[in-house]
N, C-alpha and C positions, 0 to 999 in steps of 0.2 A: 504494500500500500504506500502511497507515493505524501509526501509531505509538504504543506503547502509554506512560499515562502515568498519575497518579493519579487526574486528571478524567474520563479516558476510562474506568477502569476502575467509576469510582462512576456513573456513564451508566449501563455494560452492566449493572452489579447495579440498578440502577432498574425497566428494561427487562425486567428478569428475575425481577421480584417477584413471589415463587407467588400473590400475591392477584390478578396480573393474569390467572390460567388461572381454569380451571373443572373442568379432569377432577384425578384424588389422582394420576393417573401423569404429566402434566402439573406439578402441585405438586412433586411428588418431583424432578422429571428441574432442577427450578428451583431446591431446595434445595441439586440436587448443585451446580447450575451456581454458585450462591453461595458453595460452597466452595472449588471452584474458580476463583473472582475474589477470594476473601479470600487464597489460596493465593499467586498471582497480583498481589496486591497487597504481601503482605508481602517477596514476593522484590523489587518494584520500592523500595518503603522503605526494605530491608536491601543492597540494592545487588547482587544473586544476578542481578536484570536490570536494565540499564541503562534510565534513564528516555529516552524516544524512542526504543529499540528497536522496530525493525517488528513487526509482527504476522506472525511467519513458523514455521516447522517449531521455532524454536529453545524457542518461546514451547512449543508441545505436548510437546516432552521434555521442560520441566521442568516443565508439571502433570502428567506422564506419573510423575513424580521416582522413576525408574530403569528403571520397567518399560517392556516393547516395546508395549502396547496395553491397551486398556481391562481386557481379562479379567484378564492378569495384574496389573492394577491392583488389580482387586478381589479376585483370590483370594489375591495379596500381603499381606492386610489392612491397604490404602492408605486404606483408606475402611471405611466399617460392615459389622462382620465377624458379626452375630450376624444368623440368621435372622430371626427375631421384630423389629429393628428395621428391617431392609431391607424386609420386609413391611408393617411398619409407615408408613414412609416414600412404599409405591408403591401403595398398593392401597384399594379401598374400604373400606367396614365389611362391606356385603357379602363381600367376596374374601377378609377376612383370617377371615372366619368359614368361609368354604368350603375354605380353606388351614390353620382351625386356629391363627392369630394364628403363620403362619409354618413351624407345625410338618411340614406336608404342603409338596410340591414345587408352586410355580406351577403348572408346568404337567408337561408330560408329555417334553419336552425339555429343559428346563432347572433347575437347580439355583436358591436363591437369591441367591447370587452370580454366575452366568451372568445373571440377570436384573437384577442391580444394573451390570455391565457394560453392558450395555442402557441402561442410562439414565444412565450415565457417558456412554458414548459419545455419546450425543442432547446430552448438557447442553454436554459438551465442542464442538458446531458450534455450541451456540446461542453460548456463552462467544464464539466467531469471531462470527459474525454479528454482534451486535451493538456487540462491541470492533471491527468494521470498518465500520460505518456511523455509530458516534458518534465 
């Protein structure tokens, strides 16, 4: 199990730079992952995580920072609370014009914030993944 420190955490935002995708939900799911390693970084700086702590469950409750899971992360307004910017963030040019730059619902299932959950949650395994191979 791999141990998180300042070096390791500047690796995974490397590895996680939205210039290295190609799709906007891709880019998006990169940005969150960013904030979530700045997140993640300032607790290790501030001493909130110890430097050389594992990479374990302890690490995802506090970017988790109170809530049980990604939705209520998002509907918490833990993260970007305004339609129009989450839209903004995941979608093409095409998508945000068929959405209305946010105003209309993704899709037919989810809310804007269910779909920001979405891409919390994806950013959230990349954030592991590569905090555990560098």
């Amino acid at each position: 199990m791999k141990k998180i420190n300042i070096t390791s955490i500047k690796q995974a935002r490397r590895a996680t730079n939205p210039k290295h995708f190609r799709s906007a939900w891709d880019k998006g799911v990169s940005l969150y992952a960013w904030e979530l390693l700045d997140n993640l970084e300032e607790a290790v700086r501030n001493g909130y995580i110890q430097k050389g702590t594992y990479l374990n469950n302890t690490v995802e409750e506090f970017l988790l920072n109170g809530a049980s899971d990604w939705s209520q992360f998002s509907w918490g307004g833990c993260s970007l609370i305004y339609d129009r910017d989450i839209a903004e963030r995941l979608c093409t040019p095409s998508e945000l014009k068929r959405t209305d730059n946010g105003h209309r619902r993704p899709n037919s299932q989810e809310e804007w914030l269910d779909t920001q959950a979405r891409a919390l949650s994806q950013a959230s395994r990349r954030v592991y993944k590569y905090l555990a191979i560098v």
